[in-house]
C-alpha positions in Angstrom: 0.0 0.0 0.0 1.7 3.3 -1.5 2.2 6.6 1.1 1.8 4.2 4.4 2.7 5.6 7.3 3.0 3.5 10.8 2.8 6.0 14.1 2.8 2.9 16.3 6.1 1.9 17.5 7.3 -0.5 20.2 10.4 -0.6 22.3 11.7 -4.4 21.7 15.3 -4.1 23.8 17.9 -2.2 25.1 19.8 -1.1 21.5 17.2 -2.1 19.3 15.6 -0.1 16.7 11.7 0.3 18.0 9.5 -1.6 15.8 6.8 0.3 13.8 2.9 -0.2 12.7 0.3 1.5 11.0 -2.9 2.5 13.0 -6.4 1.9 11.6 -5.9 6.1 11.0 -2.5 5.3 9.1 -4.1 2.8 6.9 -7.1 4.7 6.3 -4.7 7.6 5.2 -2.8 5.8 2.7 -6.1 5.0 0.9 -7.4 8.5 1.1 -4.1 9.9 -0.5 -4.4 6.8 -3.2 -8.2 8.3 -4.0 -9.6 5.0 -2.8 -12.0 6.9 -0.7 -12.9 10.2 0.6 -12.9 9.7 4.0 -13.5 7.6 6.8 -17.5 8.0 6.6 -17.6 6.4 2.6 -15.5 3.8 3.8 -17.6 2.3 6.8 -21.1 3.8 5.0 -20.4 2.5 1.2 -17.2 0.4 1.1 -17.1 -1.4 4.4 -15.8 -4.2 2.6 -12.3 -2.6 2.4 -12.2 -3.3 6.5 -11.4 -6.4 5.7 -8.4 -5.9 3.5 -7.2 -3.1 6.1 -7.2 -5.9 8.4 -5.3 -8.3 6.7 -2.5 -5.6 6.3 -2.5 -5.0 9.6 -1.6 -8.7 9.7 1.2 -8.7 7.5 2.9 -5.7 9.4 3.5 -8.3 11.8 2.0 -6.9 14.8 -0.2 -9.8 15.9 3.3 -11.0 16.1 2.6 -14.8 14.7 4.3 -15.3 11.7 2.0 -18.0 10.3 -0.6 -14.7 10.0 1.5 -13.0 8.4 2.1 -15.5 5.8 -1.5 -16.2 5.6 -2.9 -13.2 5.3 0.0 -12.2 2.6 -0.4 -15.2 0.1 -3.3 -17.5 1.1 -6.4 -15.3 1.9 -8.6 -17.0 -0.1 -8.4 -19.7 3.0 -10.0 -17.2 4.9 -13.9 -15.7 4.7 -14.3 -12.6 6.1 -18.4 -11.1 6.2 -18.5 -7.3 7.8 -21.7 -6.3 9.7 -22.6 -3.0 9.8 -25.8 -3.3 11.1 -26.8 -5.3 14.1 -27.2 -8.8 13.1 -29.3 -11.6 15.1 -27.9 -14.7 16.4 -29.5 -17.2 14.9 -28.9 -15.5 11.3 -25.2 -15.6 12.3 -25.5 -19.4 12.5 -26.9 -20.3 10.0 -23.8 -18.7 8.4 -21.3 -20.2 10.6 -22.6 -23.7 10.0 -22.9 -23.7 6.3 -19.0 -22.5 6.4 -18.1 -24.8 8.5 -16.4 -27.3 6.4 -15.4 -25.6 3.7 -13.3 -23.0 5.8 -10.1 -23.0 7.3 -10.5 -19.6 9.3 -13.7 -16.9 9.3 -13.4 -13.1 10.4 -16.0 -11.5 11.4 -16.1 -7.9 11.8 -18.8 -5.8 13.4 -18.8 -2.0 12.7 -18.9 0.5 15.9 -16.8 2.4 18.2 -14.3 -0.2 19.3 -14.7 -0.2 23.2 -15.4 -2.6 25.8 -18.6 -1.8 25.8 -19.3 -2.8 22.1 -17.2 -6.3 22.7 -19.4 -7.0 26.0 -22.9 -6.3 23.9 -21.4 -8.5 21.0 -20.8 -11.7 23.8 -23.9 -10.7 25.1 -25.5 -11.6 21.2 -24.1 -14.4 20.1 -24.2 -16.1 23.5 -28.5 -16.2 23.1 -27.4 -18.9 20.7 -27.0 -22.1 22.5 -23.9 -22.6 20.0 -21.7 -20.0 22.2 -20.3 -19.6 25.3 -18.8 -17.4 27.1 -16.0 -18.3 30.0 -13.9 -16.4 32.5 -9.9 -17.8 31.7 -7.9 -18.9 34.6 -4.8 -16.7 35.2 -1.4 -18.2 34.3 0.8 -18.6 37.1 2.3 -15.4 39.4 0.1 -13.4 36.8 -2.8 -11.5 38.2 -4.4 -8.1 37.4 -7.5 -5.6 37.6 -8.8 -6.8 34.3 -11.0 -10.1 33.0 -9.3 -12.5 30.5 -12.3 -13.6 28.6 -12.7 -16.7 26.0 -15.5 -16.7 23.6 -16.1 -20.5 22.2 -18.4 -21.7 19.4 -19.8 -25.4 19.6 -20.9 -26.2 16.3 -24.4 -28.4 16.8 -23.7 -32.2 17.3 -19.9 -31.8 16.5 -17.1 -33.3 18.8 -14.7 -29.9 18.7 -15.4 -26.6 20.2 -13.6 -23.2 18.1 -11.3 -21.2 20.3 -12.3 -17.2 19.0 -9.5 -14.7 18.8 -10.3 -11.3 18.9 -9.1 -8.1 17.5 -9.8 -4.4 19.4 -8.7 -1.3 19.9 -8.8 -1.0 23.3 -7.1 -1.4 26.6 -6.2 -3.9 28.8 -5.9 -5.9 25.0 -2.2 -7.1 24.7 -0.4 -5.6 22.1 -0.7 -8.0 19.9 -4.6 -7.7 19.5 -4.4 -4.5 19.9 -5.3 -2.2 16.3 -5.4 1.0 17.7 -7.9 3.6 16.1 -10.4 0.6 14.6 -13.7 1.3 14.4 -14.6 -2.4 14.7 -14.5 -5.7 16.4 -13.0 -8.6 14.8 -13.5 -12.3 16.0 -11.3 -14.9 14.1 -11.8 -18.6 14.4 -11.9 -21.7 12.6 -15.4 -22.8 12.2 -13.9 -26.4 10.9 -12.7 -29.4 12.9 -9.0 -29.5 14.1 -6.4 -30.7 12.0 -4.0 -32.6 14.8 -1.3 -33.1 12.3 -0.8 -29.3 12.6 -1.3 -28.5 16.4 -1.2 -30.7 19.1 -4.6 -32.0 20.4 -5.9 -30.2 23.2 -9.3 -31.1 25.1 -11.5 -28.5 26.7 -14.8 -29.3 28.9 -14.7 -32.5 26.6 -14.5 -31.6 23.4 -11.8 -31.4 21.5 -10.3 -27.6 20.4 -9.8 -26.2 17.1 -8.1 -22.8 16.3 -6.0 -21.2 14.3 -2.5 -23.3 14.2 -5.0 -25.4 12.4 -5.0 -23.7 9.5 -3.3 -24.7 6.6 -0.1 -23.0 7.1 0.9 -23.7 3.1 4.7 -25.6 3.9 3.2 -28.6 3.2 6.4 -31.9 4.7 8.4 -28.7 5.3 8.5 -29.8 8.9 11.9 -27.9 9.1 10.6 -24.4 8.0 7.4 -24.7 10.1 10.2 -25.7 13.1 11.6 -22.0 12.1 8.7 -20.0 11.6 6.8 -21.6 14.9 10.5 -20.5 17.2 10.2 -16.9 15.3 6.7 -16.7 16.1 7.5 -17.1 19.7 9.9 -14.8 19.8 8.6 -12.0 18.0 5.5 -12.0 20.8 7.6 -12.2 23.7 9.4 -9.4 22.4 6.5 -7.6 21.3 4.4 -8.0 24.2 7.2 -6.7 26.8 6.3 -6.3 30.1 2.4 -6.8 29.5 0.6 -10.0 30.5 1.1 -13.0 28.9 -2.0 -14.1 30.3 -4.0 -11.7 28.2 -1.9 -12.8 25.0 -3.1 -16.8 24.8 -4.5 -18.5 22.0 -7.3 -19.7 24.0 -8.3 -15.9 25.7 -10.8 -13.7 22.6 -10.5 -10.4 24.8 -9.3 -8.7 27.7 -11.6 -6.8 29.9 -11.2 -4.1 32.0 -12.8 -5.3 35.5 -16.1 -3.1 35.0 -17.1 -5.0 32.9 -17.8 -7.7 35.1 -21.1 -6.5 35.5 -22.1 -5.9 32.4 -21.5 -9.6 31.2 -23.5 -10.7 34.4 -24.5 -14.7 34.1 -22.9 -14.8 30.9 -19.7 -15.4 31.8 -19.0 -18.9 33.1 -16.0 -20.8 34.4 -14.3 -22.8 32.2 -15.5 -26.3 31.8 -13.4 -29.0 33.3 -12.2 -31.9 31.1 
């Protein structure tokens, strides 16, 4: 993308260079200078569907930090389906989307249109879980971590299926590590794979009894390259314990969507659950 600017940067080490990103403002800039659009207004009123491509290049900047994303979202996006709601949408319409995509999908974005806050993640939760397909479920804290804030996973059960989808999420607010953070977006993204897990890619991990699938699922394109998915897995390590710096790792697991700031406690009420025992 010509005449892209990135105002976010990152202190990653005594002596090294801060790394840089683009905000949501940043990328929304370059296509206002490229005559794309006119402004922010024509792009969430009449071309809403560029979100999606503004997402996947804040992918490949590399601040989710996982490499495989990166990769993904650079050559192999036609393994992803990503729908934008701009209106409110029902639950029950939603799933009837989710399950015909299902097995034909190796990862879905969704992305809802609003002001980014907590407040429009909570009321989102608060939607899909009146569909008995979700759940909602307060994450245990990794060890000697504990803060003012609620790590959060969001899980969808597809009907009569063995595997429950681990949902990653993408804000722009705070207490969101780094990683998930995309400062300045006027949306809330949920990524997940709707399909079963493939085990050859990921280990096999159980969760309240069924078995989880999520995004090291996906078809990371090396095919036997077992030694170059070695490589790429290490980097991917490494670039988010150097990215995320002295924030909580806690907040920054595959298997936590968001991180709330404790208020919001409340707000989700009964909806948030423990987390069901194996």
């Amino acid at each position: 993308m010509a005449n892209l600017s990135k105002s976010i940067h990152r202190d990653v080490g005594a002596g090294k260079k801060p790394r840089a990103f683009s905000s949501f403002d940043d990328l929304l800039n370059a296509l206002i200078e490229n005559g794309v659009v006119a402004s922010k207004e024509e792009l969430i009123e009449k071309q809403q569907g560029l979100l999606s491509a503004l997402l996947f290049e804040w992918y490949i900047q590399g601040q989710i930090a996982c490499v495989f994303a990166q990769m993904l979202a650079g050559t192999r996006k036609e393994d992803w389906q990503s729908i934008v709601f701009k209106e409110p949408v029902e639950a029950e319409e939603l799933e009837e989307r989710l399950v015909q995509s299902a097995d034909s999908l190796e990862a879905l974005q969704l992305i809802f249109v609003g002001d980014g806050t907590p407040e429009q993640a909570v009321e989102l939760i608060r939607m899909l879980c009146q569909h008995p397909s979700w759940s909602c479920h307060e994450m245990p804290w990794m060890k000697n971590e504990q803060a003012d804030s609620i790590p959060v996973g969001l899980r969808w059960h597809r009907p009569d299926s063995n595997y429950v989808s681990w949902v990653l999420g993408i804000a722009p607010f705070e207490p969101m590590p780094f990683t998930r953070r995309f400062v300045g977006a006027p949306f809330i993204a949920l990524v997940f794979r709707p399909s079963p897990p493939n085990h050859d890619r990921a280990p096999k991990r159980v969760e309240g009894g069924l078995e989880a699938s999520h995004l090291a699922h996906m078809n990371d394109g090396l095919g036997s390259d077992d030694e170059k998915r070695a490589r790429t897995k290490d980097k991917t390590i490494y670039h988010k314990q150097t990215l995320l710096g002295d924030e909580l790792r806690s907040h920054a697991r595959a298997m936590v969507t968001f991180a709330f700031p404790a208020h919001c406690r409340e707000s989700l009420g009964s909806i948030l659950t423990p987390l069901p025992q194996d």
